[in-house]
Phi, psi and omega in degrees: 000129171332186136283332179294326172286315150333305188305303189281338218273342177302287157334304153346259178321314175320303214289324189305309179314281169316319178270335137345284162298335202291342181291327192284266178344315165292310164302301201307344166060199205038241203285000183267337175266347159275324153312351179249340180272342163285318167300289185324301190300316194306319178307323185304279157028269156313318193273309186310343185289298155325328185272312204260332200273303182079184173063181187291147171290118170283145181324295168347289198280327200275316188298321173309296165330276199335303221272342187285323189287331182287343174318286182328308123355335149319296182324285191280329168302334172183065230279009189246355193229351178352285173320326211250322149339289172288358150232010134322286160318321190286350201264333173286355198257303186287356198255328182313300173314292209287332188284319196306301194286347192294310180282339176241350187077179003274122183312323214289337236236278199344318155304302167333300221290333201288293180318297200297323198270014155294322159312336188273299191295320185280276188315002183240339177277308195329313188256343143323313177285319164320300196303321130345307165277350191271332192290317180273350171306148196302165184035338192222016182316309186291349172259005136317284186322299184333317200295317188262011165270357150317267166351283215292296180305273133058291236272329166279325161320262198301354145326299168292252194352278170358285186299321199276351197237012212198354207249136175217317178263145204252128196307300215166089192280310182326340201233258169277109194278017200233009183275108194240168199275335191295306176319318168330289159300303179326278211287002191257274186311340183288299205291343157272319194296284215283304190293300192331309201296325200282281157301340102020302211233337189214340189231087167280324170287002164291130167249175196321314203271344176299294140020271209273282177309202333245311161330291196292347194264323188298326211262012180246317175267340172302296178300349183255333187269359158283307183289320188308301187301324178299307170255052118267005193242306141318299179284359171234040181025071179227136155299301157255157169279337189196196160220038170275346171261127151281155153099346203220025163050209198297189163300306173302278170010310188267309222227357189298311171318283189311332188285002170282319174304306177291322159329308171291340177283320166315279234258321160310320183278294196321303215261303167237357147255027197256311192271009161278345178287000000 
């Protein structure tokens, strides 16, 4: 067996592991689903930290982890002040960075350095905390998540099949060389065709245009919350974001679709079936 087939026969087996529970957690809803979206985040956190700071963790950066992971936990923890918490925290996160490098350095950096772990903090909680809050909507939440881990799978599946059975012209080779416009299509039809299905068989209060908007908007931000992670992982030449999934490197690594998604998904139920309702 190859190395490459190993790599998948891994990835395989990981996802096969792993999803389940992570699927159990997501049902069982509070406090079991914020705990598992506070743990993603704080990783996300960590790894961007990592990528872009490198070197040992400073208080500063272990408190940014700490503050990305207690987001998600908002939602449910004090679901009337949520909003005005985060951004408190974001205030604590940017006054923290900046008192830290004033006082310890290195000054010429100490802006950069500010930006990345606030940039740690936003990219590692933001779309986990949507997802958190899509969870507590009344009666249908959990298939709102669902939807958009749907979206998010829907648009990466046939995206790969697509590209690999079908791709020729190349989507953005500077960031990802293996990513094609074929692929593209695939996955802009996957992520509505896995919504139909998704209704069809388990969310029927979904109707034809959520289907079609939310589909159509996943398969533009999901491919886009990829390419972002790619070139961060590019401009500072790391391969993985992490090793905490076997077969499949960080979190970001794993999860760089959805944190775009969810977030869009958030703001749809909220904003236009909330005001149609």
């Amino acid at each position: 067996m190859t190395d490459k087939n190993k790599n998948l026969l891994v990835r395989v087996i990981s996802g096969f592991t792993l999803l389940p529970g992570v699927l159990y957690l997501l049902y069982l809803g509070g406090w079991w689903t914020a705990a598992l979206l506070g743990f993603a985040a704080g990783a996300c956190a960590w790894e961007y930290i990592s990528i872009t700071l490198k070197g040992p963790f400073t208080p500063v950066a272990v408190l940014t982890v700490g503050m990305a992971s207690a987001m998600p936990m908002l939602p449910i923890a004090v679901p009337l002040h949520a909003n005005a918490l985060i951004s408190g925290a974001t205030g604590i996160v940017l006054f923290s960075a900046w008192a830290w490098h004033l006082l310890r350095g290195p000054l010429p950096e100490a802006p950069l350095r500010t930006a990345h772990l606030l940039m740690a903090f936003i990219y590692g909680h933001g779309g986990l905390t949507a997802l958190a809050a899509l969870r507590l909507v009344p009666d249908n939440g959990l298939m709102w998540v669902v939807s958009a881990l749907v979206i998010t799978w829907g648009n990466d599946t046939m995206a790969y099949f697509a590209g690999r059975l079908f791709g020729k012209h190349k989507l953005y080779p500077e960031v990802s060389p293996n990513k094609t416009w074929e692929g593209f299509a695939g996955g802009f039809v996957g992520a509505i065709g896995f919504l139909f299905l998704q209704r069809a068989f388990f969310f029927p209060q979904m109707t034809v245009v959520d289907c079609f908007v939310l589909g159509g908007l996943g398969s533009l931000l999901g491919p886009a919350g990829d390419l972002c992670e790619s070139m961060l992982k590019r401009a500072y030449n790391v391969k993985d974001s992490g090793v905490i999934i076997p077969g499949h490197g960080g979190m970001l690594d794993r999860i760089d679709a959805l944190i775009f998604n969810a977030p869009m998904v958030f703001l749809y139920v909220q904003f236009v079936r909330g005001a149609l309702a």
